[in-house]
C-alpha positions in Angstrom: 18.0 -5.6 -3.1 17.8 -1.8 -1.3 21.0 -1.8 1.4 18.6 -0.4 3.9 16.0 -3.5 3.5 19.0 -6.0 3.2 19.5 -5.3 6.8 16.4 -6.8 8.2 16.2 -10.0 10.2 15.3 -12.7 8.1 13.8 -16.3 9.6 15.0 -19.4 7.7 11.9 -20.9 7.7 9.8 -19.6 4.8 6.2 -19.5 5.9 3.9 -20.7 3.1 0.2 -21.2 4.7 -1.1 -19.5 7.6 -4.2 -20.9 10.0 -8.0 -19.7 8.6 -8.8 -16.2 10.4 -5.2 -15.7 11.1 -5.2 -11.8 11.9 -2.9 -10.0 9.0 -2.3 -6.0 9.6 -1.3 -3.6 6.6 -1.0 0.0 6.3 -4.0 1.6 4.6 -7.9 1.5 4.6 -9.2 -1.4 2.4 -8.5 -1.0 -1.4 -4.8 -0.3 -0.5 -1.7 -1.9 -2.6 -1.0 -3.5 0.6 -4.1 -5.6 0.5 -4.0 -6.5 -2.4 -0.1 -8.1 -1.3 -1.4 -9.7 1.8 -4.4 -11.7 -0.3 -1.7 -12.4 -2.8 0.5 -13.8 -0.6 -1.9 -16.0 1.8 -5.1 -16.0 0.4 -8.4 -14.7 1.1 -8.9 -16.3 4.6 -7.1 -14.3 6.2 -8.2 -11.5 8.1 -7.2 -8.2 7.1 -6.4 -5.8 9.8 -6.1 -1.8 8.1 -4.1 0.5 10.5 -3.6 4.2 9.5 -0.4 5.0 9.8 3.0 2.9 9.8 3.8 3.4 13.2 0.2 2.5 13.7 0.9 -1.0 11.8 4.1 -1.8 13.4 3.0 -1.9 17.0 0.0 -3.9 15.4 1.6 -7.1 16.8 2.4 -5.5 20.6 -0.8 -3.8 20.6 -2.2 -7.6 20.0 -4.2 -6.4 17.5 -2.7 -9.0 14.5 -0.8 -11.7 14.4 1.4 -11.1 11.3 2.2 -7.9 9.5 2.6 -6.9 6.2 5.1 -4.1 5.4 5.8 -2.3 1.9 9.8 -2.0 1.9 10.5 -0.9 -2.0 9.2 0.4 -5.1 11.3 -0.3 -8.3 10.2 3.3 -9.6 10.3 5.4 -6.2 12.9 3.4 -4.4 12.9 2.2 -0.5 9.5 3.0 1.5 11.6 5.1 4.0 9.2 5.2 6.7 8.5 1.7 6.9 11.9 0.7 6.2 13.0 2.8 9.5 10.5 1.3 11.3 11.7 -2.3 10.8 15.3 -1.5 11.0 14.5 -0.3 15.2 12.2 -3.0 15.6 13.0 -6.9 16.8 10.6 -8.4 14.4 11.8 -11.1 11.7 10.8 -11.4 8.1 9.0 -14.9 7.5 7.8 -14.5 4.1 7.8 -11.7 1.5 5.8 -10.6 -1.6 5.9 -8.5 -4.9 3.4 -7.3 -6.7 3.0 -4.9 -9.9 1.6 -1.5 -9.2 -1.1 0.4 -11.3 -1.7 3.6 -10.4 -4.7 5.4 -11.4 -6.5 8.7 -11.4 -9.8 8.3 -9.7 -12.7 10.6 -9.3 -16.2 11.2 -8.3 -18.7 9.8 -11.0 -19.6 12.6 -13.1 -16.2 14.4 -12.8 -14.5 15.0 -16.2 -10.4 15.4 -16.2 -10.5 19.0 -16.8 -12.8 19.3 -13.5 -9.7 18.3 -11.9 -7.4 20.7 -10.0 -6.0 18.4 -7.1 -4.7 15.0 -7.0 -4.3 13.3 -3.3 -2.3 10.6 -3.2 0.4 8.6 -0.6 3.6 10.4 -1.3 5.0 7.1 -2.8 2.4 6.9 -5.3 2.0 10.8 -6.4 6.8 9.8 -6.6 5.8 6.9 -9.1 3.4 9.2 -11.2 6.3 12.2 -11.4 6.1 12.2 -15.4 2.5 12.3 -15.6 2.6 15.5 -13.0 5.2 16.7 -15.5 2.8 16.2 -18.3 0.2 18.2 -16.2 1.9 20.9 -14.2 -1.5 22.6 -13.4 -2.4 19.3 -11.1 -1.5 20.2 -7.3 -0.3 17.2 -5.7 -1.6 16.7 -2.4 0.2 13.8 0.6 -2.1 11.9 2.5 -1.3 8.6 4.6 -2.8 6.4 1.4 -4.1 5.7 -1.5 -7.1 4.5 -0.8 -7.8 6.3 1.7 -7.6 9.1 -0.3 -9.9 7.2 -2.7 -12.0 6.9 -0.1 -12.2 10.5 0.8 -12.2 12.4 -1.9 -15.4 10.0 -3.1 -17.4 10.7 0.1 -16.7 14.2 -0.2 -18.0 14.3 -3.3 -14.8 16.7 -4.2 -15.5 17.6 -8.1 -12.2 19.0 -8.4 -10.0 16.8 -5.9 -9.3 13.4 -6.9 -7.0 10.4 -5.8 -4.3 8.2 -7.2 -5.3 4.3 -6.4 -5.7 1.0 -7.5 -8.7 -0.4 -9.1 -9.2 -2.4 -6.2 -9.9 1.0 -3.9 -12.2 2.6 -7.0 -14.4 -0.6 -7.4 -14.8 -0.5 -3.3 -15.3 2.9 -2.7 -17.1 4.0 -6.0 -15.3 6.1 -8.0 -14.6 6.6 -11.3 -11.2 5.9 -13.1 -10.8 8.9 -15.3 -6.7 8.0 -16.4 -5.8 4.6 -15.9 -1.6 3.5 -15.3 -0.6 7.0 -15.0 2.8 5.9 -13.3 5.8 6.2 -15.1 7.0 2.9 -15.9 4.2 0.0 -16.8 6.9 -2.3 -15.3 6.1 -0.9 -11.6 7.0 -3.5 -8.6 6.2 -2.9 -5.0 8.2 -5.6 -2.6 6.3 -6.5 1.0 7.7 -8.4 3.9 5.3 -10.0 5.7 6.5 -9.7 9.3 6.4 -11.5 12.9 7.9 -11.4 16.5 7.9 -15.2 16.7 7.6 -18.2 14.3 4.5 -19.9 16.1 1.9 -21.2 13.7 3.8 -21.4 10.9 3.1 -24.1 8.4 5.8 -25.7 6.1 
């Protein structure tokens, strides 16, 4: 376990079932990795709660927007989500449950767009870290942050960009439309992304 996650707060009473339309915030539009963790984790009654940014999802529960969060706090290729990670070190909010799930990163496009219509590739800076030898392989490619993947799925779809497009899940190009054009482009097939789900109190947990 990642020092830096190690020192989060950490209830210990594991939280296995949650109450039908209990609110559930992650960072990210809907397609995200993040998702894809909460609905893994407690099902699909929940109700998923996207929030843009991470400072954005972590005052999700003072905001009384949600009434769990769920945090990304490592990746076994690109190491500890710093930004989160920071995040939940200043905050007084204890871990009740946590989550890994593997990580497929793809190269998604507008339908119709061929690989060497590409120029650009937008991306969360954690997914464009986990595709580094594929970039390496491809040096032309300009690699382009954004605040998530499936945002950037999202975007790059609606624009109709033919010469942009986005690293994502499956999830985000079956949602949004677009077209996988290189499929598990990160490094590693054995990719693992760890999420805590997150709370500032223990009410309405189920053992």
């Amino acid at each position: 376990m990642n020092r830096e996650v190690s020192k989060a707060r950490t209830s210990t009473k594991q939280m296995t079932t949650l109450s039908n339309n209990t609110r559930v915030a992650f960072q990210g539009e809907r397609g995200a990795f993040s998702e894809e963790a909460a609905v893994k984790l407690l099902g699909d009654s929940i109700e998923l709660i996207p929030r843009p940014t991470f400072n954005a999802l972590f005052s999700s529960l003072r905001e009384g927007l949600a009434d769990y969060l769920l945090a990304p706090v490592e990746n076994s290729i690109a190491g500890a989500v710093h930004p989160s990670v920071e995040l939940l070190k200043e905050s007084e909010l204890e871990v009740v449950n946590e989550v890994t799930i593997p990580v497929g990163q793809n190269l998604i496009a507008c339908p119709g767009v061929k690989f060497v219509d590409i120029q650009e590739v937008q991306s969360h800076p954690m997914a464009l870290a986990q595709c580094s030898r594929f970039f390496k392989l491809h040096p032309q490619l300009i690699q382009i942050a954004s605040d998530d993947t499936a945002g950037s799925v999202a975007e790059i779809v609606q624009r109709r960009d033919r010469h942009r497009a986005a690293i994502g899940s499956k999830r985000a190009a079956a949602i949004y439309g677009g077209v996988i054009v290189r499929e598990n482009i990160q490094d590693t097939k054995d990719n693992f992304t760890r999420f805590l789900l997150l709370s500032n109190n223990l009410k309405g947990m189920k053992p």
